[in-house]
C-alpha positions, -999 to +999 in steps of 0.1 A: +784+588+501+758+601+472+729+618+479+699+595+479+673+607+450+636+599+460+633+566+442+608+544+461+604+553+496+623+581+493+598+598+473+577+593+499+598+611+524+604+641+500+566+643+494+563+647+531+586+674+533+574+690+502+541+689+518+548+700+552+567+731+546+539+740+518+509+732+539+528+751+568+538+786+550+518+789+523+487+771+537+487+749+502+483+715+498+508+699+474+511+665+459+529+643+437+517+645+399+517+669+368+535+676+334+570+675+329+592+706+337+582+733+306+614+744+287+608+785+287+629+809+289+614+825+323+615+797+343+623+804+380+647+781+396+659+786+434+688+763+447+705+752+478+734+733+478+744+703+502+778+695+519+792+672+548+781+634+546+758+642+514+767+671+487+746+675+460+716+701+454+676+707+464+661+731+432+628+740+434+617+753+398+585+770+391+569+802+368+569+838+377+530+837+379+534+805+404+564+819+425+540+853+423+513+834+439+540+818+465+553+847+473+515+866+482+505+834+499+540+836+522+531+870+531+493+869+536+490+892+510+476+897+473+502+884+452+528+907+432+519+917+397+556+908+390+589+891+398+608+913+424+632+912+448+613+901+475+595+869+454+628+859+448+640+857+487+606+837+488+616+808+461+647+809+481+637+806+510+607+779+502+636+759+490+655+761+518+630+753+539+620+720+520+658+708+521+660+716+556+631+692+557+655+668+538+682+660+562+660+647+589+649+617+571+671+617+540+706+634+547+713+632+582+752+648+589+743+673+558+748+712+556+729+732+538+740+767+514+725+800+512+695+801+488+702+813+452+673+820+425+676+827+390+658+830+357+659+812+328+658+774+315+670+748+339+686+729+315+712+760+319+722+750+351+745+725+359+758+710+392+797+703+387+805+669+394+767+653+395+761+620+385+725+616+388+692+637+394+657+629+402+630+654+393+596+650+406+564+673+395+542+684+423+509+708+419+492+727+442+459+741+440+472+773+427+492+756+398+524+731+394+559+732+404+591+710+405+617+697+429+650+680+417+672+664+435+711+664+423+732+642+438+771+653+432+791+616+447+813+611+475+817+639+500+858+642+516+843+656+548+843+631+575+810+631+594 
């Protein structure tokens, strides 16, 4: 069974999600709307990875300054002058948390990866085996991100 992208309700339910783990952590309100994913080449994009009933991906992709500000938020603290070590554990882990978010109303029998972040141009990734994604632009008071959706076909794990 594919992934479900949020088309229609579903981006409902992902807006929820979105907005619960950023209202939650990061004490941010974040809604649906903005300007299409920049192309540059320091674009921040954390991944996890689904498998069981649904396989596919959650990427949350963002710019140093914003995943900066993330990060200082996360830890009550003023925000690093630069990417580190530790801003990237935070992408990761503000992804994980939003796809953990995910299977309760979207991809029940799903298991999720271990977070990875990199740097560089989204367009350079690519989830083996996807046939369709669904990217939806989100801002927050402190500036924009985005979350795609990659859904990667039928899982052979029986659920």
């Amino acid at each position: 069974m594919g992934m479900p992208t949020p088309a229609g309700g579903e981006t409902g339910e992902l807006a929820q999600a979105v907005g619960r783990v950023f209202e939650t952590t990061l004490g941010l309100q974040a809604g649906i709307g903005g300007e299409d994913l920049p192309a540059c080449p320091d674009l921040m994009t954390a991944a996890v990875y689904l498998s069981g009933k649904h396989r596919g991906a959650v990427l949350i992709h963002c710019l140093p300054p914003q995943a900066c500000a993330f990060a200082g938020r996360f830890l009550s603290s003023a925000p690093p002058h630069s990417v580190d070590d530790e801003v990237f554990d935070i992408l990761g882990e503000l992804t994980n948390m939003v796809a953990g978010n995910l299977p309760c109303a979207l991809l029940p029998g799903t298991v999720l990866s271990v977070p990875s972040v990199f740097e560089g141009p989204a367009a350079k990734l690519r989830v083996c085996g996807s046939h369709g994604a669904d990217r939806t632009a989100f801002r927050t008071p402190s500036g924009p991100f985005w979350v795609t959706m990659v859904a990667t076909g039928e899982s052979t794990r029986k659920a």
